[in-house]
N, C-alpha and C positions, 0 to 999 in steps of 0.2 A: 209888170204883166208881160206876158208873153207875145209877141206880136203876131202871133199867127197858133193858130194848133188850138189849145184846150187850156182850159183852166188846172185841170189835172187829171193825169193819163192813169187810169188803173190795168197792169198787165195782169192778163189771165181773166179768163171770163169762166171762172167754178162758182161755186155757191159764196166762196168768200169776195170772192172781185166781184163779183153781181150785186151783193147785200151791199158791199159795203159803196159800190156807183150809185144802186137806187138809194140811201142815206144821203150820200152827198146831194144829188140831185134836188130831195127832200127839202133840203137848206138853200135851193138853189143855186149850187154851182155846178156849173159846166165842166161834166163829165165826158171824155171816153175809153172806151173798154178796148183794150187789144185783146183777142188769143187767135193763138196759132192753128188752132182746129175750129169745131163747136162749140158754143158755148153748153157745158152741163156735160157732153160727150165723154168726159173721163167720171175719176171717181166720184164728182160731185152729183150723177147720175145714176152712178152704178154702186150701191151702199146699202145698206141694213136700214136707212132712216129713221135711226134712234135719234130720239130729242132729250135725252134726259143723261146729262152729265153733271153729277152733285159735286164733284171735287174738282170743279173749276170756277175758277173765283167770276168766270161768268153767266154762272149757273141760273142767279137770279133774277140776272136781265133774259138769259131762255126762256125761262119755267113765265116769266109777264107776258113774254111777246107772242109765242108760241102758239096760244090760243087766239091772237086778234091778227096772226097773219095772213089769212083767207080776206079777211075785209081790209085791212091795210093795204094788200097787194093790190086788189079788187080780181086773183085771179084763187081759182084754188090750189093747193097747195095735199090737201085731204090729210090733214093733221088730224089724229084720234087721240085721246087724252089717256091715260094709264097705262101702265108694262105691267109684269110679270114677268119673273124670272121663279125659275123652278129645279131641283136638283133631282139626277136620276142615280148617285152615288150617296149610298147610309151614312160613310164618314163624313158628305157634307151636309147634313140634314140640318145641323144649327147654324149654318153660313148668317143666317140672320143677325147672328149676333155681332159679326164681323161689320155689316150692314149698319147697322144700327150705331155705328162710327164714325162712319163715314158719311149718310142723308144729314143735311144742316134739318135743324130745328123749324119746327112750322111746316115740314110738310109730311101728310099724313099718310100710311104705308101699315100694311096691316100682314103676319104672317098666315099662312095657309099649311094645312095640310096636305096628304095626298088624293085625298076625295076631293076638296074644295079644290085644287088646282085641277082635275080630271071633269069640274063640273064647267072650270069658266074654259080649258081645255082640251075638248072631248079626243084630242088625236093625240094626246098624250096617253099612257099606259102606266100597267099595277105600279110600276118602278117609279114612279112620280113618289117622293117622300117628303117633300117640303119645298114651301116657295113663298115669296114676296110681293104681294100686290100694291105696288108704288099708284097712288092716287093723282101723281104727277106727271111730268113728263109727257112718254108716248113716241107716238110714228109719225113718219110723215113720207110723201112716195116722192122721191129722188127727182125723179124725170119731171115730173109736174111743176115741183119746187123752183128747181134751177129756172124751165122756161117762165113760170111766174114772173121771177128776179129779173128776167130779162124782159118779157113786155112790160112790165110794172115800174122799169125804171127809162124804157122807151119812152113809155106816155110821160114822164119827166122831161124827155129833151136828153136823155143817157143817147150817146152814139156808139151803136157795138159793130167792133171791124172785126167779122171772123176771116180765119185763115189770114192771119196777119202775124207773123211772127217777130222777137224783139232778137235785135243784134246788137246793141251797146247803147250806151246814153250819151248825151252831151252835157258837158257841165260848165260852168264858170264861175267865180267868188264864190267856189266851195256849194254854191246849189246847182241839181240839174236842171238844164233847160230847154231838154228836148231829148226824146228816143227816139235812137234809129231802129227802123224796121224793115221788112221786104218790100216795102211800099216807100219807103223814103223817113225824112225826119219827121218828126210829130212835135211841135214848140208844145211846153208846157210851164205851169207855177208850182207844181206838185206833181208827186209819182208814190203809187201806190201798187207794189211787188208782191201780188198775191197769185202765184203761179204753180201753186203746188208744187210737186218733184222739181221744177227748173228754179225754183225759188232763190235757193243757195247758189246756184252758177249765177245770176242774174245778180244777186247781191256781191258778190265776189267781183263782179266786172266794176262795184264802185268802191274795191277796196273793205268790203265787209265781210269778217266769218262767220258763217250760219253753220254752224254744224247740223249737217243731218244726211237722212239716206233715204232713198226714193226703194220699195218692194211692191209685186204687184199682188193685190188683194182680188182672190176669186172666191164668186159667190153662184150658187148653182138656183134656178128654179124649175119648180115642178108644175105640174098638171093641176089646174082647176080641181078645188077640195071644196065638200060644206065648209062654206064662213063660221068659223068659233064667236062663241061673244068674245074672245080677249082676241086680238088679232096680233098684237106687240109681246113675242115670248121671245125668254132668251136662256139660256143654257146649254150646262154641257159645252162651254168653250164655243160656244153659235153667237148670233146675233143677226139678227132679222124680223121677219112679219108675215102675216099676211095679208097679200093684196086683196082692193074689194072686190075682184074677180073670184078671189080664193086659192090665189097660186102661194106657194110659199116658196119664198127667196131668202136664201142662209147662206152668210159668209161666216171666217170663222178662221180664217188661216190653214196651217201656218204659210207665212210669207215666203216669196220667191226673191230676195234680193238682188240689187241693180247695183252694179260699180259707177253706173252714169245713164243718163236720161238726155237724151240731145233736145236740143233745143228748138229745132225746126220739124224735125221727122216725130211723126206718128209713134208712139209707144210700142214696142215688142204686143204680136199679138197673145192670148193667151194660152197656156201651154200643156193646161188640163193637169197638169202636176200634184194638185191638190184635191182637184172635184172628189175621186174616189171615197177620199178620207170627208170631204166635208158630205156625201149622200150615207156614207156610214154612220156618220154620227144624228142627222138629221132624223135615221132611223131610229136611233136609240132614244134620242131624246122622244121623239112622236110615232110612235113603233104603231099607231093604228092609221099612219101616211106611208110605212114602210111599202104598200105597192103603187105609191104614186110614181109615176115618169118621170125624170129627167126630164123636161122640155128643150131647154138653154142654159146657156152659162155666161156670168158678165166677168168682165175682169177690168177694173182698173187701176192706176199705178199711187200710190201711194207716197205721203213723206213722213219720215219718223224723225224728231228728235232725240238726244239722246235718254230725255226724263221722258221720253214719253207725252211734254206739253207744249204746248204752243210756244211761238215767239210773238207778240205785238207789240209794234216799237216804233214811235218815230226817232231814226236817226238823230245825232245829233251834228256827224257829218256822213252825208249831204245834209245841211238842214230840213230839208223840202221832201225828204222822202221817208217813207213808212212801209215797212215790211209786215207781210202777215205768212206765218206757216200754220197750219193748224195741227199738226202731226198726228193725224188718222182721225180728227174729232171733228171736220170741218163742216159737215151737213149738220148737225143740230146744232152743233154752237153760230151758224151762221145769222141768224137775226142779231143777237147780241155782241157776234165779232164785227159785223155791219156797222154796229151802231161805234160801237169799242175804234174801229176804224176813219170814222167821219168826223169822231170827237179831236182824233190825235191832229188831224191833218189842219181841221180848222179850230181850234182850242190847244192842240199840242197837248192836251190831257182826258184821260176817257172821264167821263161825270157821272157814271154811273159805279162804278165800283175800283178797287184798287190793282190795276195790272201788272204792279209791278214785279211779281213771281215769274210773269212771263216777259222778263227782257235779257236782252243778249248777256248783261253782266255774268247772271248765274253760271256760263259757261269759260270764264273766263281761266278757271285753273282747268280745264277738261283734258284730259290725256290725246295725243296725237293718237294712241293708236286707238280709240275707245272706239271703231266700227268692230277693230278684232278682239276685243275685250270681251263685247255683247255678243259675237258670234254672227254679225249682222253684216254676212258675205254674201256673194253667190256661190251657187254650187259650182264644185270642179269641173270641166270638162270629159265629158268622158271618151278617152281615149278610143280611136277605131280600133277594132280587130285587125290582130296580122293579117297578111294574106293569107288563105291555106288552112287560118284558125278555125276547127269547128266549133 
């Protein structure tokens, strides 16, 4: 045991390091939470707060928890139960069937028309031709969520250090046994690398390759609108909701790529690069919101793997340590990567379902060059004007 510090230090305080401290907690071990900013302040704040991710093998521990995490937490969370998604293009009008592939069995989803999607909702238009009302899943609002995770694992005995940033680890007989930070070393028996975009430099300090790439995902919201009954829609390359106020907040891409995400400093702020394209499209899809306002726009930074899925792993060197990326799905998979995380550190195996599609091996033939393969750059620089240029 550690002679001073924690039982086990979870870096980064997003919705996956929060979920998965209050878990630990849960079981009664002595957590604490490093991150470098606020906890929730990046994307685990700032998101679409879809909860319903069918092709991920931890889908069915979401779709259990999902609805008892208001009283689990004991804070709210304002999780609402069903999506809809809806097409405003003819050639995709039977996407259902593509659909109908992909939901596991047992949960029930019903297609719609363009009346019946225009009835549950009204701010959509004639160009609604067909949609999907998933009986599962749903919304949940970002902001609420995260600070839940954090009082909720407080009243545990969780100790969260904000603005505490990680600068390397100590090790010995092959386990870590303490992080350094801006605040000095932190002993610990366990380390839990759940950092988002810093993820992969953090693991790379213990000799581990994480491939992946940090973009920043902006999402724009509007002016207070009548509440629809369906508040959770998604289309037309969007994703989002609406809040119980009535505002509607849509992200939707496309990404701004990062070559690197430092570790200490604040994330680039956001650069409006995309909002145009994402208020155009928001129009199209709900063309009777097309005169709502602009109010604000969120942005936060992202991590992609190369497949597009997560990594959850405990190492096998450092023994003692567990990585978690979530690569863009971290807010609804958060209850069940929680749990998926608590299980590895103290069992060394998840007990609820089989993870092992998301561990490091799969990437073990991955091409060097596979960020420029996917196109998954930043943009060029754009050269100044000569002098004199008109």
């Amino acid at each position: 045991m550690a002679q001073a510090g924690t039982s086990v230090v979870v870096v980064g305080g997003g919705v996956t390091g929060l979920s998965a401290a209050w878990w630990l907690a849960r079981s009664g071990v002595d957590v604490t939470v490093l991150e470098k900013g606020i906890v929730g302040f990046e994307a685990s704040g700032r998101n679409g707060g879809g909860c319903t991710h069918y092709q991920s093998p931890l889908f069915h521990e979401e779709q259990r928890l999902w609805p008892q995490m208001d009283e689990l937490l004991g804070y709210p969370t304002e999780h609402q139960q069903k999506r809809l998604i809806f097409q405003v293009d003819e050639a995709k009008a039977d996407f259902h069937k593509g659909l109908a592939m992909r939901i596991p069995q047992g949960y029930a989803w019903e297609v719609l028309d363009g009346k019946q999607v225009r009835e549950m909702v009204p701010l959509a238009g004639d160009n609604a031709v067909s949609g999907v009302l998933c009986h599962f899943g749903g919304h949940a609002n970002p902001q609420r969520t995260s600070q839940a995770y954090a009082w909720a694992g407080q009243d545990l005995g969780v100790k969260i250090r904000q603005h505490v940033s990680v600068r390397g680890f100590e090790t010995a007989g092959g386990r870590v046994t303490g992080v350094e930070t801006s605040e000095g070393l932190v002993g610990c028996d366990a380390v839990v690398i759940a950092a988002g975009p810093q993820t992969g430099k953090l693991a790379a300090m213990l000799g581990v390759d994480l491939p992946m790439a940090a973009a920043r995902a902006e999402m724009i919201v509007t002016e207070p609108l009548p509440l629809m009954p369906m508040g959770g829609v998604d289309g037309h390359g969007l994703y989002g909701r609406q809040t119980l106020r009535g505002n509607l907040a849509y992200g939707g891409g496309p990404h701004e790529w990062y070559d690197d995400v430092a570790l200490e400093s604040a994330p680039a702020r956001p650069s409006g690069s995309v909002l145009r394209s994402l208020a155009k499209r928001v129009a199209e899809l709900l063309p009777r919101a097309a005169h709502a306002r602009v109010i604000r726009s969120w942005a936060g930074v992202i991590e992609n793997t190369p497949d597009g899925r997560p990594v959850i792993e405990r190492l096998s060197s450092p023994g003692n340590v567990t990585i978690a990326t979530m690569s863009s799905v971290g807010f609804g998979l958060s209850p069940a990567s929680g749990h998926a995380i608590r299980d590895l550190v103290i069992d060394g195996a998840c007990s609820f379902a089989d993870i092992s599609k998301l561990s490091l091996a799969r990437f073990a033939t991955l091409s060097p060059n596979w960020r420029r393969d996917l196109n998954w750059l930043p943009p060029e620089p754009i050269a100044p004007l000569a002098q004199g240029a008109a």
